[in-house]
N, C-alpha and C positions, 0 to 999 in steps of 0.2 A: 744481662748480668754475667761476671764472670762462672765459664765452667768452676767445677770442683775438680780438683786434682783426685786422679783414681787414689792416690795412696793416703787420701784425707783421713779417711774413718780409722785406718793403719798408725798411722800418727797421732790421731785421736787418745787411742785407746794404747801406746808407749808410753802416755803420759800420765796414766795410770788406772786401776780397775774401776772409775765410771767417770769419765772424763767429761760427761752433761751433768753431772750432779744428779743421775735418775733419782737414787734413793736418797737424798738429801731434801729435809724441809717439807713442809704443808702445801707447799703449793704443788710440786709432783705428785703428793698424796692424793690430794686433793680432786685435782685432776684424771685420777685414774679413776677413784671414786665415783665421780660427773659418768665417766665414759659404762664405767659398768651399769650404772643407775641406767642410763639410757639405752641398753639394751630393751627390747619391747620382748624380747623372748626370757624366761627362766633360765631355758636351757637348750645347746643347740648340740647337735650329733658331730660335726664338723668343720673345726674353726682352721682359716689358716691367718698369722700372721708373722708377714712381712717387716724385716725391719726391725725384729725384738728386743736389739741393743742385748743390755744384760739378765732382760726376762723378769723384770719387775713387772709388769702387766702379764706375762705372759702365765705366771704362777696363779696370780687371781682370772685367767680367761680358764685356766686347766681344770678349776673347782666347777665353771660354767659347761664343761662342754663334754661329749662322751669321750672324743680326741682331735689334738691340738698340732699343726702343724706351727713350727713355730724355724725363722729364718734369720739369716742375717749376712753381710757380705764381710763382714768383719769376725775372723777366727778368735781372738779375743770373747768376744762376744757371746758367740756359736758354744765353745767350751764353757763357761760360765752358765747361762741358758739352760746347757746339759746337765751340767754339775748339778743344779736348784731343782732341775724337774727330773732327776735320775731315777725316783721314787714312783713316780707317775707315768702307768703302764700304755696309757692311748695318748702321751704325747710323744712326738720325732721334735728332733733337731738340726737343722741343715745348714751348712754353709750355703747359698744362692745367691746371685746378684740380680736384682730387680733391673727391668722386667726379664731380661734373657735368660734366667732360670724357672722363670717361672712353673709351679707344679701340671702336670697332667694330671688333675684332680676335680672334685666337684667340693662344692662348702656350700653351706647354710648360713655362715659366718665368717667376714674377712672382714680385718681388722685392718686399716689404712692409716697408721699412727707417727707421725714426726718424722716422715724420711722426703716427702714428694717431692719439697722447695730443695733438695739437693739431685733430683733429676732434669733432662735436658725437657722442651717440650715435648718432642716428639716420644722419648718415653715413657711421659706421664700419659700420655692418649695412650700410648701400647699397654701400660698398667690398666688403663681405663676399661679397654680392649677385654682386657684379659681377664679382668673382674668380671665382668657382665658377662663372659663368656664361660664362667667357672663356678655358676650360683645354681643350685638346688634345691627342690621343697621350698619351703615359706623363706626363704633368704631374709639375714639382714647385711646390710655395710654401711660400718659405720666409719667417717674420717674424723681426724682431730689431729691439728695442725698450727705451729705458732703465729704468731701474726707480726711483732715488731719483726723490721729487718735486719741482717746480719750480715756476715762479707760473705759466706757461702754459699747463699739463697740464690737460685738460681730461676723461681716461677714463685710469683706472689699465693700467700695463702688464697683469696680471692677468688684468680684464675684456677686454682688446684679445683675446689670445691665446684667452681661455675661447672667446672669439665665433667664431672663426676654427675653433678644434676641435669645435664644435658644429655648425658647417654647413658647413664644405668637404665635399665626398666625398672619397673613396678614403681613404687611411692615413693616421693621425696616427706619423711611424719616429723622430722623436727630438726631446726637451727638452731645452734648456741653460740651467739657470739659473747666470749667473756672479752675483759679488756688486753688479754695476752693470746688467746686460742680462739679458735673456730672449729663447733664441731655439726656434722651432720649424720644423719641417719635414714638409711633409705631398706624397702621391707618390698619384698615380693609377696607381702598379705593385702587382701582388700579390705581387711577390716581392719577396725585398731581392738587393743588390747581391750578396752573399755567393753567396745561392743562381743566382744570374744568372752567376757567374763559375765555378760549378760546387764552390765551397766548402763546401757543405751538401747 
């Protein structure tokens, strides 16, 4: 597949303040909704995610989490992000380009959400890399990624997630393929939630 032009997300976002239609319509809602629902934890001490566009997920992981790392390689973006969460004391906001900025940090929670199919392979393996080398306490990571193709798509949703379940540790606890997204969720817990609440 064709590279992406580094100055895409740049261009993207000239074109006006949400250029994927994040906050538009039921189905973005919808979808976020899916992804927090499938958190297996209430509440996590520290999330980092990558990727957070204009911070439409990233407001509803900040009410989840004691503090929120939250990225983007797009200044557009990063400023916006700021502006939404400027209220909220345990979240940062960063300009970073995935993976070569990745934090020197530890998380409970990284959130892997609609960027992977626009990196090359080899640094989604270094993303991959860098997750599993970044997890603490009961960890989750969870991905969620589109699945029709597009002219920018550079690694199939499929391959993205096979990579992720091949070398995360701890548990692979659930797959959602809808007919637009795939999502997964993997927990450095040996139990599930169930048996944690005395249910099993």
């Amino acid at each position: 597949m064709a590279a992406v032009n580094e100055d895409y997300p740049a261009r993207m976002y000239a074109s006006g303040p949400d250029p994927w239609r994040i906050s538009e319509g039921f189905y973005e809602a919808r979808k976020r909704q899916i992804l927090l629902s499938c958190l297996p934890e209430p509440r996590y001490v520290h999330c980092f995610e990558p990727a957070c566009g204009n911070g439409e997920l990233s407001v509803q992981l900040a009410g989840r989490c004691d503090r929120l790392l939250a990225c983007d390689i797009a200044e557009p973006a990063v400023d916006r992000t700021a502006t939404r969460l400027a209220d909220h004391p345990g979240v940062q906001v960063r300009r970073l380009a995935m993976p070569a900025d990745w934090p020197d940090e530890r998380f409970d929670l990284i959130v892997l959400s609609e960027f992977g199919y626009y990196l090359s392979w080899p640094e989604w393996q270094s993303v991959v890399s860098r997750t599993a080398g970044s997890l603490t306490g009961q960890w989750t990571v969870i991905a969620c990624h589109w699945l029709p193709d597009f002219a920018e798509r550079r690694i199939g949703t499929e391959e993205l997630h096979a990579e992720l379940a091949a070398r995360l540790p701890g548990r692979h606890v659930l797959r959602l393929r809808d007919e637009d997204f795939w999502l997964d969720v993997f927990t450095g817990r040996s139990d599930s939630l169930a048996s944690r609440e005395g249910r099993r």
